[in-house]
C-alpha positions in Angstrom: 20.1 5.8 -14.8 21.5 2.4 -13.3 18.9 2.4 -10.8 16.2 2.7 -13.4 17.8 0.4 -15.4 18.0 -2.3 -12.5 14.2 -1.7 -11.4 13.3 -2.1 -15.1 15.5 -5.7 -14.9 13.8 -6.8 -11.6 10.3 -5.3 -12.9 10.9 -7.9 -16.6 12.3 -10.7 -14.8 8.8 -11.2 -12.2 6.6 -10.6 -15.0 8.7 -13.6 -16.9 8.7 -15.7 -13.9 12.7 -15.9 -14.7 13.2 -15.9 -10.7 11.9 -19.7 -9.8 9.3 -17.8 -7.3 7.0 -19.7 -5.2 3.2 -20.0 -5.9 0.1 -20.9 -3.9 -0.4 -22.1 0.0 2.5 -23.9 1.8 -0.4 -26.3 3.3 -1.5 -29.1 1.1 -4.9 -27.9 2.5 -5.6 -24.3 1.1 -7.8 -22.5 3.7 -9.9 -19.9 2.7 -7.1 -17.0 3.9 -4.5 -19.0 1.9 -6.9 -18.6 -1.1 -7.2 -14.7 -0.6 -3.5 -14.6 0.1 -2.8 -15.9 -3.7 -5.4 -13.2 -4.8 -3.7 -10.8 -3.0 0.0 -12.0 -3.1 0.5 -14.9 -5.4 4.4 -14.3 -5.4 4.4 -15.9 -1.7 4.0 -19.6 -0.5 2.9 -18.3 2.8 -0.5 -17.9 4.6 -0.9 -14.3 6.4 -2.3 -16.5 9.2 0.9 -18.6 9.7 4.6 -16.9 11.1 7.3 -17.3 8.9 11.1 -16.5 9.1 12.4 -13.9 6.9 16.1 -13.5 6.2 16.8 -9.6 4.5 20.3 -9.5 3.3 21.1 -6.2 1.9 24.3 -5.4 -0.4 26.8 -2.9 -0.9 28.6 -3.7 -4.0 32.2 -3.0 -4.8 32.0 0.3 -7.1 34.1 -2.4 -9.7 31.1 -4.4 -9.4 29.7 -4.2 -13.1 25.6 -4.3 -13.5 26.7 -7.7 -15.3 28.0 -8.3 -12.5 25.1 -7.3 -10.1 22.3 -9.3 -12.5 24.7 -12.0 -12.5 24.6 -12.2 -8.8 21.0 -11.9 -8.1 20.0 -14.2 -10.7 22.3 -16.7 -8.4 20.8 -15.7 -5.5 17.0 -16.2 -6.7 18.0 -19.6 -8.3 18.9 -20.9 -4.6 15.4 -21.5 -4.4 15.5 -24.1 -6.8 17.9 -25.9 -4.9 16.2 -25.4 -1.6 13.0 -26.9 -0.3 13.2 -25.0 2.6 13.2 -21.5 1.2 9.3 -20.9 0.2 9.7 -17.4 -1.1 11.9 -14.7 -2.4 12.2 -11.4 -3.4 14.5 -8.8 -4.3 15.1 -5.4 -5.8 17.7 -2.2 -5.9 16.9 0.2 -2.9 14.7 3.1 -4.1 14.8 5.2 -1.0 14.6 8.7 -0.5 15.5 9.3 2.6 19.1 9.0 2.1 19.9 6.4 4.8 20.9 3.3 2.8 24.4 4.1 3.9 25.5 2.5 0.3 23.7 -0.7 0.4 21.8 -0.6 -3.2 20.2 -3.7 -3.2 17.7 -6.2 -0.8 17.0 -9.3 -0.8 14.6 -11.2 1.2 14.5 -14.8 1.6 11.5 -16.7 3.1 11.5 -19.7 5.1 8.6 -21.8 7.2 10.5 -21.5 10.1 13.9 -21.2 12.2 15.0 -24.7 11.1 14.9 -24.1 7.1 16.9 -20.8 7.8 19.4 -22.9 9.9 19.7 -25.5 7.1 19.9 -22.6 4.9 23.2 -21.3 5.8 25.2 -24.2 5.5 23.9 -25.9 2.5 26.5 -26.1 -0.2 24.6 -24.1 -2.7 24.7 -21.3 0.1 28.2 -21.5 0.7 29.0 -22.0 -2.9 27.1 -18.7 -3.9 28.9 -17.1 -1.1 32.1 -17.7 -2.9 30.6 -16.3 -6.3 29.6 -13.2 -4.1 33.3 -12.4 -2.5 34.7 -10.9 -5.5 32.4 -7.8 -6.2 30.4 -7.5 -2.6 31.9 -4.7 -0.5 29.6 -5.0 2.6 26.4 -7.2 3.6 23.8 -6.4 6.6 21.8 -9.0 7.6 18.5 -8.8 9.6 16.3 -12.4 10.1 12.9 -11.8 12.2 10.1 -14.5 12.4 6.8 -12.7 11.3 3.7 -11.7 13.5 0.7 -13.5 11.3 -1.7 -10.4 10.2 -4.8 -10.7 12.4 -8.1 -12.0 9.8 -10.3 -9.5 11.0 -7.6 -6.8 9.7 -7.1 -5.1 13.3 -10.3 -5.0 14.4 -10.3 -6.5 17.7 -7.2 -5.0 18.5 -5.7 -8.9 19.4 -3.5 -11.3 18.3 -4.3 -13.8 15.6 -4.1 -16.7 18.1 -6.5 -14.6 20.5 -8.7 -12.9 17.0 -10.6 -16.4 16.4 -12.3 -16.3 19.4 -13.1 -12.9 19.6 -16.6 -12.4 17.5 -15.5 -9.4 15.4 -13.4 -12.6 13.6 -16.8 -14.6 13.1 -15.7 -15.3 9.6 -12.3 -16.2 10.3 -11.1 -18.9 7.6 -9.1 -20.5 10.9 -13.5 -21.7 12.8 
């Protein structure tokens, strides 16, 4: 029931915009691919062309921790991008796995950066630390996982490269990138 109930929260807050998420191209000049990304994804600032840094923070909540409590807490967590240039995109939403390996983490939240140096300003800026301290009270555990993204390659997999390698290669004739 609380997991429905949450999904149901996430699922009306996206369509309300209530989350402060990004929209459109990072670049001032929208490529073609940054045009199909917006089609395709318009919830991201980001270019499938261009690597990224993504910061997943999952949560195990206290079992004190109210669903108050819980919307209270993401809605701080999806407002940090209002205080943040650096963060270009956000998402989160309860786990829905079946496999029965969450190991009680029931939500994930993934934050969205250009590149190592907006996730290194990231975690000390004061709004950071200061929703950190709303956190404490009603988080039980946190795993943390950042990766920098591998940019899909334009021609979807066809030549079997890299992006970097894929605009030379003439399966990728219509790359947005010539």
């Amino acid at each position: 029931m609380y997991r429905k109930w949450m999904t149901s929260l996430v699922v009306v807050l996206v369509a309300c915009g209530l989350l402060g998420l990004g929209m459109g191209c990072a670049s001032a000049s929208k490529t073609k691919c940054c045009a199909a990304m917006e089609k395709t994804c318009p919830m991201e600032k980001t270019c499938p062309m261009q690597k990224v840094v993504r910061h997943v923070v999952c949560f195990k909540y206290r079992s004190s921790a109210t669903p108050e409590d819980i919307e209270k807490i993401s809605a701080a967590f999806a407002n940090l991008k209002n205080e943040m240039p650096f963060i270009i995109g956000f998402e989160m939403g309860p786990n829905i796995s079946t496999e029965g390996l969450s190991k009680g983490f029931t939500h994930c939240y993934v934050v969205t950066f250009k590149d190592q140096q907006g996730r290194d300003e990231y975690l000390p800026h004061p709004a950071h630390k200061a929703f950190v301290e709303k956190l404490r009270p009603v988080l039980e555990e946190a795993f943390v996982v950042d990766y920098e993204s591998v940019p899909a390659c334009c021609c979807k997999g066809q030549c079997g490269k890299q992006c970097a390698e894929c605009a030379k290669c003439e399966k990728c004739a219509k790359c947005p990138k010539k």
